[in-house]
C-alpha positions as CSV (number, residue, x, y, z in Angstrom):
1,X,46.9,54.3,64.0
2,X,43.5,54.7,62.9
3,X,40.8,57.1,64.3
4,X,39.0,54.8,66.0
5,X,42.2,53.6,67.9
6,X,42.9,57.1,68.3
7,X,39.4,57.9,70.0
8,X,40.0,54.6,73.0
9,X,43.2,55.8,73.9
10,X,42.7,59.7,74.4
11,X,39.1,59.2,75.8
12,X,40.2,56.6,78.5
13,X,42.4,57.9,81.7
14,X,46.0,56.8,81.1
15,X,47.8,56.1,84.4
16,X,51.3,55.0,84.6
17,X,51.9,54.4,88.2
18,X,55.8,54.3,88.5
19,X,58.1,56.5,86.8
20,X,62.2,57.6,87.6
21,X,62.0,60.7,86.3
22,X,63.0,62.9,89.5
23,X,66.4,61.3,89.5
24,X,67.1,63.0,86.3
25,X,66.6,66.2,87.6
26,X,68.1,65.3,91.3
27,X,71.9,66.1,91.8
28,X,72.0,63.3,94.5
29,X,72.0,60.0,91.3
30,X,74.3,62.2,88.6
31,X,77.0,58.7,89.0
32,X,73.5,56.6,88.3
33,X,72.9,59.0,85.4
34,X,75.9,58.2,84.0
35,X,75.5,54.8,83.3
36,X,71.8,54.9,83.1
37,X,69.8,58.2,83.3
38,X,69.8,61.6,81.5
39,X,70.5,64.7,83.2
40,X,67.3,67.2,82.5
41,X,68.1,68.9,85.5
42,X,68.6,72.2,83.0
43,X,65.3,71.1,81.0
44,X,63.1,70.0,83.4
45,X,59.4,68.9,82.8
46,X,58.3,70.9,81.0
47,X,60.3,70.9,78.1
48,X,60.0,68.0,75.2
49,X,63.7,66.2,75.5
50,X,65.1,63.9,72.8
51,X,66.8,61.7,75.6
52,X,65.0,59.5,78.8
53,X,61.7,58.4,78.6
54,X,59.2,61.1,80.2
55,X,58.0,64.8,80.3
56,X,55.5,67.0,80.0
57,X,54.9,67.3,76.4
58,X,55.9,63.4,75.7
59,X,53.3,62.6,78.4
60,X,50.7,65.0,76.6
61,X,51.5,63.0,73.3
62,X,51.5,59.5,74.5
63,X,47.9,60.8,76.3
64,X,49.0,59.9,80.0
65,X,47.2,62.3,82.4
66,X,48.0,60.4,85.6
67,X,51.5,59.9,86.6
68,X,53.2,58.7,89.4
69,X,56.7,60.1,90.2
70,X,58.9,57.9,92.3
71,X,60.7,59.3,95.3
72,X,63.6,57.4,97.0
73,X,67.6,57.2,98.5
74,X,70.3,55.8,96.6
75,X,70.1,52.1,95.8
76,X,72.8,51.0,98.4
77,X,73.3,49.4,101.1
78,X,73.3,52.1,103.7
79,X,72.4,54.8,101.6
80,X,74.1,58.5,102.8
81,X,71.7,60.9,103.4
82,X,68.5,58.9,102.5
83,X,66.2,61.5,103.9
84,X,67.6,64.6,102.8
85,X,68.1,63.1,99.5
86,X,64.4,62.1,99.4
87,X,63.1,65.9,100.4
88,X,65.6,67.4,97.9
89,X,63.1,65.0,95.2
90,X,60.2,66.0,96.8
91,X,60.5,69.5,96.4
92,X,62.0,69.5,92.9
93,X,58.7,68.1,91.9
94,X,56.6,70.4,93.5
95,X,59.2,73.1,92.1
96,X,58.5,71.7,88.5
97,X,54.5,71.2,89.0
98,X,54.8,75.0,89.8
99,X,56.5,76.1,86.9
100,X,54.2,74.1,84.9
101,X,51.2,74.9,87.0
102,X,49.1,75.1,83.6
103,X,49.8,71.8,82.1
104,X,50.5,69.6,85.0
105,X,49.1,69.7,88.5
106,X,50.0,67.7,92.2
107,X,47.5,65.6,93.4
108,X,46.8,63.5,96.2
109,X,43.0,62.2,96.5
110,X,41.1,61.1,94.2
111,X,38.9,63.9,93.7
112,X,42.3,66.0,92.7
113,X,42.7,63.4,90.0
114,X,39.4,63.7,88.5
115,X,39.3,67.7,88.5
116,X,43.1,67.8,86.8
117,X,41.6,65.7,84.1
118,X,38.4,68.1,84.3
119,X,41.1,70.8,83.7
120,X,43.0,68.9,81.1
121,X,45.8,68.9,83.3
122,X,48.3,65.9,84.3
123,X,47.7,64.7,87.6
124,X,51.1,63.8,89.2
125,X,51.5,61.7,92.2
126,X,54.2,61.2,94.1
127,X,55.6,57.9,95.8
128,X,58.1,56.4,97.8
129,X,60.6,53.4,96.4
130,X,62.3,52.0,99.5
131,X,60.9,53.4,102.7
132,X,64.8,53.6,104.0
133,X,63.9,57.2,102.9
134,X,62.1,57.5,106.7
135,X,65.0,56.7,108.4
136,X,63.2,54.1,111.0
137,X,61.2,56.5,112.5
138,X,56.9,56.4,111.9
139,X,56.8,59.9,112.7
140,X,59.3,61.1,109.3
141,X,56.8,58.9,107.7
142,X,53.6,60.2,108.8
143,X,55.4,63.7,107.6
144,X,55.8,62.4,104.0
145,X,52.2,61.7,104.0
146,X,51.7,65.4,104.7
147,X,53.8,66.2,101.7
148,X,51.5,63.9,99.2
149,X,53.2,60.8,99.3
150,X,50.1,58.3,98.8
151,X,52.4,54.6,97.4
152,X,55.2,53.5,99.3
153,X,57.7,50.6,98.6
154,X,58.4,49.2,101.3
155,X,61.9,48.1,99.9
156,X,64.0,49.2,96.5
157,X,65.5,45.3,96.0
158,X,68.3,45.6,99.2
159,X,67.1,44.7,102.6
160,X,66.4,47.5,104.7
161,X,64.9,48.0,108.3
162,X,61.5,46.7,106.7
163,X,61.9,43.8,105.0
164,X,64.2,41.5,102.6
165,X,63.8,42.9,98.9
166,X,64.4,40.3,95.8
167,X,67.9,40.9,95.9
168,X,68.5,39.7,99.2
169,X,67.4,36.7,99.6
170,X,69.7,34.6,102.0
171,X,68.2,35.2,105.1
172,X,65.1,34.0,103.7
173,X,63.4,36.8,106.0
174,X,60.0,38.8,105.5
175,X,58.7,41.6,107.4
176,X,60.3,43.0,110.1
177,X,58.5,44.1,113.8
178,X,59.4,47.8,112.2
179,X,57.8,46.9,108.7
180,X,54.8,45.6,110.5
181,X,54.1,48.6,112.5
182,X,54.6,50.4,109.2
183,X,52.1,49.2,107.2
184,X,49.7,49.1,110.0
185,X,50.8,52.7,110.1
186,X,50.3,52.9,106.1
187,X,46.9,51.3,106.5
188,X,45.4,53.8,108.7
189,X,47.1,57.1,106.6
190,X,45.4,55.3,103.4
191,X,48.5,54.9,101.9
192,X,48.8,52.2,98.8
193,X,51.4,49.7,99.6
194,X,53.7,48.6,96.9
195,X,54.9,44.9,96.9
196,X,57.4,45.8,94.0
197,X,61.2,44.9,95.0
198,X,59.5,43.2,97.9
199,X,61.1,39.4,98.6
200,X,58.9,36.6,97.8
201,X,58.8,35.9,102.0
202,X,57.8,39.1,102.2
203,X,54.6,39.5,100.1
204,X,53.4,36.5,101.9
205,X,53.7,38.2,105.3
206,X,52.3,41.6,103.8
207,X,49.2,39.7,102.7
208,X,48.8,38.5,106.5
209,X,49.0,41.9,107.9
210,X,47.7,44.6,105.7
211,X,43.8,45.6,106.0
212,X,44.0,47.0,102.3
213,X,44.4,46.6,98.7
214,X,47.6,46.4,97.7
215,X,49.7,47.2,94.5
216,X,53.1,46.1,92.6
217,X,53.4,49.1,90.2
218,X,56.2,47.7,88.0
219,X,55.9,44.4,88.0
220,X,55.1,42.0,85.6
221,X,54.0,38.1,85.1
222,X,57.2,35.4,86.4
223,X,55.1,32.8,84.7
224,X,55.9,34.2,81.2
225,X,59.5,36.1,81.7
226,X,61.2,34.0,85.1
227,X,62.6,37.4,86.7
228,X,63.1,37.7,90.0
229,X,61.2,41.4,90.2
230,X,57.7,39.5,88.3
231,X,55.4,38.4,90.6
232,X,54.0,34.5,90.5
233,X,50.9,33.2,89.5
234,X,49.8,32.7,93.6
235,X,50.9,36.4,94.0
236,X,48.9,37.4,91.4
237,X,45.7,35.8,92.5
238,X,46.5,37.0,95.8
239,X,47.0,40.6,94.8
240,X,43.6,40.0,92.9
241,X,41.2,38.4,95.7
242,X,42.4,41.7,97.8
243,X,41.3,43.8,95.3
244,X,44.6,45.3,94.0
245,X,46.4,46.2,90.7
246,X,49.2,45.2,89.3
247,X,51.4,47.7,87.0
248,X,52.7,46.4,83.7
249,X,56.6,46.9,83.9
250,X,58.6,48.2,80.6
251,X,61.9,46.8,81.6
252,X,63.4,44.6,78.6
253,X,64.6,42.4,81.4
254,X,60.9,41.5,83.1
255,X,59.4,40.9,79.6
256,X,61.3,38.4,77.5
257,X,64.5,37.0,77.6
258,X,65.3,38.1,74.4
259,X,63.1,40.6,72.6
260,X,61.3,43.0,74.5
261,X,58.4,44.8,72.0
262,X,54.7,46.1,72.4
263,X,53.9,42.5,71.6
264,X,55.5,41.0,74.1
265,X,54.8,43.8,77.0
266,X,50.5,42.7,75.9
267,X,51.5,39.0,76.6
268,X,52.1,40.1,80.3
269,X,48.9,41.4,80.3
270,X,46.9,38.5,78.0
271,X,48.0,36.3,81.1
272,X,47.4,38.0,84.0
273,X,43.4,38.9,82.0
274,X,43.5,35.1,81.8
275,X,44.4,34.1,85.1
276,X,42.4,36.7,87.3
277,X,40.6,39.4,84.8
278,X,40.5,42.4,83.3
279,X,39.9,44.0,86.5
280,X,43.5,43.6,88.3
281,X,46.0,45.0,85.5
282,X,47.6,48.6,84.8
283,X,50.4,50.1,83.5
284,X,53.7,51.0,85.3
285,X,56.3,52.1,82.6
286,X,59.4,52.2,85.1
287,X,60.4,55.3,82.1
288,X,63.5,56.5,83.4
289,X,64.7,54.1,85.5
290,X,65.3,51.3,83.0
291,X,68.4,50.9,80.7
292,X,66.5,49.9,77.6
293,X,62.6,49.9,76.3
294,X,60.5,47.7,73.9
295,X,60.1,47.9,70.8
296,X,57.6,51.0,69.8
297,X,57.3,52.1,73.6
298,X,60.8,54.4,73.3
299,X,59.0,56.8,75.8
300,X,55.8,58.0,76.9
301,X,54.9,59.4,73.8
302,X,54.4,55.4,72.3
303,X,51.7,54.7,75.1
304,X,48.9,54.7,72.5
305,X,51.0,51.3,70.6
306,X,50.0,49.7,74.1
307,X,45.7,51.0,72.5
308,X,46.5,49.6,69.3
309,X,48.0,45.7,70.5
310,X,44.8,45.5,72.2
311,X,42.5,46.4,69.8
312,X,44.6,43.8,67.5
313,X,43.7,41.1,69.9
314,X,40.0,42.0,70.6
315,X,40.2,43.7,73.9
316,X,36.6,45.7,74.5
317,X,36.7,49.2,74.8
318,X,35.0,48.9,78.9
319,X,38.6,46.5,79.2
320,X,41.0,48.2,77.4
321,X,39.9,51.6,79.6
322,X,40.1,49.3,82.9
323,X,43.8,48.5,82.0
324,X,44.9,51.8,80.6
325,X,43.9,53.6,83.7
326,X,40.1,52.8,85.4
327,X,42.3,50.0,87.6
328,X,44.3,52.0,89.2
329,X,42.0,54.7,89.7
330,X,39.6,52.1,91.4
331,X,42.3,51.1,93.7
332,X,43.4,54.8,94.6
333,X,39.9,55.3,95.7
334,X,39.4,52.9,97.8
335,X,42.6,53.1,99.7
336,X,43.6,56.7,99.7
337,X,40.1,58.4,99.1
């Protein structure tokens, strides 16, 4: 990678707005670790590990200063202790943000963004990934707003109390009467809602209640890899004309049927700049919560590859900073503040 190359990616904000990474330190997922996730629980964040996708000095390296770390229960049905499990996450990343006060701070406005970059600091966010974390009750939500949640998911895939997620599909069903008085109640927090995992059905119905911009931060384009979890050209443009982002997913599985390489992870991107502009397109890695990764994005350290395909294909600089991380930062300013 040449200088010039060099001097795009580390001057630009780099914001990867869904990560896994707390279930590798939770003792509530170690059977999901198993198969999928390393255990860093004895590492943490803040030491460089050769396994997963994502920590402090790999993030340092791949030039990523904001990064979102998702929160959520056990992908099931009716997950056991969905709450508690969620708290235990929240404060094992306010535990680790601690210990590592001097490289990598909380944040939750966008003022605390811009003065951990001042600092040269990571800002980490936190976020919810299935709001079966708040148990049907407003009030446990409005509590995880006090403890810096700012995205929430409405679903992780399985149907909860909210909504259908793309996983359950049968019913055909959208929102919920409890889903719509939670993003009305997500709406007036300033809370970012996230439409990844949500059904097709209910998208449609989020777009008809929400007030907001709203986000998918791992998604990618169904029009150029038919998954389920991409969102459809409508979608898109419909995320777009509200002013939203959507977050470039790393999961071999949403890029190409079969080969999954920076390449391929840009052609999401080409299409989504062609269809609604440079404006509505980010990053969301989905590092540590997907079985395999592209080609030359093994971990956060290989974000500057995602610089150097878009340089290749004549990206300006004022884009290439919009997708990299001025998107998402946009969007996080107007909803949250």
């Amino acid at each position: 990678m040449n200088d010039a190359v060099r001097r795009v990616h580390f001057n630009a904000v780099v914001f990867d707005t869904h990560c896994d990474t707390l279930k590798c330190l939770s003792p509530y997922f170690t059977s999901f670790r198993d198969s999928m996730w390393s255990d860093r629980s004895s590492t943490g964040l803040g030491g460089r590990s050769d396994v997963g996708h994502v920590d402090i000095p790999r993030l340092k390296e791949g030039g990523v200063n904001c990064q979102v770390f998702a929160i959520s229960s056990l992908r099931e049905r009716n997950p056991p202790y969905a709450l508690r499990t969620a708290l235990h996450m929240v404060d094992i990343f306010y535990s680790e943000c601690l210990k590592n006060e001097d490289s990598m701070t909380p944040a939750a406005t966008h003022q605390d963004i811009l003065k951990a970059l001042d600092q040269g600091k990571t800002a980490a966010l936190l976020s919810i990934e299935g709001a079966d974390v708040i148990e049907g009750d407003l009030g446990v939500l409005r509590v995880f707003y006090r403890l810096g949640i700012r995205m929430v998911g409405l679903v992780h895939s399985l149907r909860n109390q909210l909504a259908d997620g793309v996983t359950d599909l049968r019913t055909g069903g959208g929102l919920s009467e409890f889903g719509v008085e939670v993003v009305e109640e997500l709406n007036r927090l300033g809370v970012l809602i996230d439409v990844s995992h949500l059904s097709d059905a209910g998208f449609w119905d989020l777009t008809e209640v929400t007030t907001k911009p709203i986000m998918a931060s791992h998604s990618n384009s169904r029009a150029i890899c038919g998954h389920a979890r991409n969102l459809t050209d409508d979608q898109i443009r419909a995320l777009a004309d509200r002013g939203g982002v959507i977050g470039i997913n790393f999961s071999p599985n949403f890029i190409h049927p079969t080969k999954a390489d920076v390449a391929r992870v840009v052609d999401h991107i080409d299409h989504i700049v062609e269809l609604v502009g440079a404006d509505y397109v980010g990053l969301g890695s989905d590092f540590d919560g997907i079985r395999g990764t592209p080609i030359g994005l093994e971990d956060a350290s290989k974000m500057p590859n995602i610089t150097l395909e878009l340089v290749h294909r004549g990206y300006s600089e004022g884009d290439i900073r919009k997708i990299l991380g001025e998107n998402h930062l946009r969007v996080f300013k107007d909803v949250v503040g």
